[in-house]
N, C-alpha and C positions, 0 to 999 in steps of 0.2 A: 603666613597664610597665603595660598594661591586663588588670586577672585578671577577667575571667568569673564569677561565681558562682552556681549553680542554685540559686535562693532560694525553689522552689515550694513547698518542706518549712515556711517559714514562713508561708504563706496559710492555715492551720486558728486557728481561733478558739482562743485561753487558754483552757486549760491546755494547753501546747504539750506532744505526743512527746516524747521522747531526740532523735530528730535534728532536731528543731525550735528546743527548749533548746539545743542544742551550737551550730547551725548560729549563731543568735542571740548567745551568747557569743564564739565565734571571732570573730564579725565584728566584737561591738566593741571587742573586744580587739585586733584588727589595723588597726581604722581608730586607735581609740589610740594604736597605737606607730607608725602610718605617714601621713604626708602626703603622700606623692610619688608615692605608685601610683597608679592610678586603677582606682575598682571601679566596676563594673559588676553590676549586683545583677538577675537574672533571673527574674521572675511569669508565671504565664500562667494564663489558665482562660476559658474560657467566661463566664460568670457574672465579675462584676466581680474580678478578682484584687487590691485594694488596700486591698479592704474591711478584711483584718483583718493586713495587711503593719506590720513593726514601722518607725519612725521611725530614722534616721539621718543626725544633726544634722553630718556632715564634710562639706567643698565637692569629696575624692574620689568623691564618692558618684555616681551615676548610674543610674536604677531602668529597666530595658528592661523594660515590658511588651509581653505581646503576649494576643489574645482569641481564641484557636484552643482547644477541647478538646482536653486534655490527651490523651487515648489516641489522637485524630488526629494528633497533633503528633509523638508518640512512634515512634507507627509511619513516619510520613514521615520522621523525621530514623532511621530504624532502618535503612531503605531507600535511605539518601545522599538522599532528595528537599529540596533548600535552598530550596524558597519562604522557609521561616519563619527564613532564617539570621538567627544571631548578627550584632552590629558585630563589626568585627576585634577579637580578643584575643590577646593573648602566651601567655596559660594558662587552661584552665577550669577550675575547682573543682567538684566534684561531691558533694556530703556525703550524698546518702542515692543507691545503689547499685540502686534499682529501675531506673534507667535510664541508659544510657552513650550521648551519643552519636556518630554518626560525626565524626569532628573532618578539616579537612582538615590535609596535613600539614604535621608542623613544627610541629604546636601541640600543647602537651604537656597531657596529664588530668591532673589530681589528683584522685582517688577517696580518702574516708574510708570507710572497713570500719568497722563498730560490732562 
């Protein structure tokens, strides 16, 4: 299965948010206990987004950046506009709730509420 994960929450420089800490946690707890999925770990920003991305050392891992500001990107994926789609995913994960997007269908969201 390939999961999606909006990993924009973790682009802010230490001392990370609640949902920067969390999002961080989950994931290495889940690349821990999983070999077989493949993630998919999602950055974006204008300004370099890797600058301050945390490391993960599993060969599921796969980092999609992209260099579009983020309030553009937002609003175009708000509006169904797919310039800036995603690789295919089975599921997306969404750990901070500022923004959902349009998914096409068949693909399920997973949204974390804090």
């Amino acid at each position: 299965m390939r999961i999606l994960i909006d990993c924009r929450c973790l682009q802010k420089p230490s001392p990370r948010s609640g949902v920067g800490v969390l999002t961080e946690g989950m994931l290495r707890a889940l690349l821990a206990a999983d070999s077989t999925n493949e993630y998919l770990l999602f950055a974006n920003g204008f300004a370099d987004p890797r600058r301050h991305l945390p490391t993960f050392d599993a060969p599921n891992v796969r980092w999609i950046i992209r260099r579009v500001p983020n309030k553009l990107l937002n609003g175009a994926w708000a509006i169904g506009f797919s310039a800036w789609r995603f690789p295919r995913a089975d599921v997306v994960l969404v750990p901070n709730p500022n923004f959902l997007p349009i998914l096409p269908p068949g693909i399920p969201l997973v949204l974390v509420v804090h």
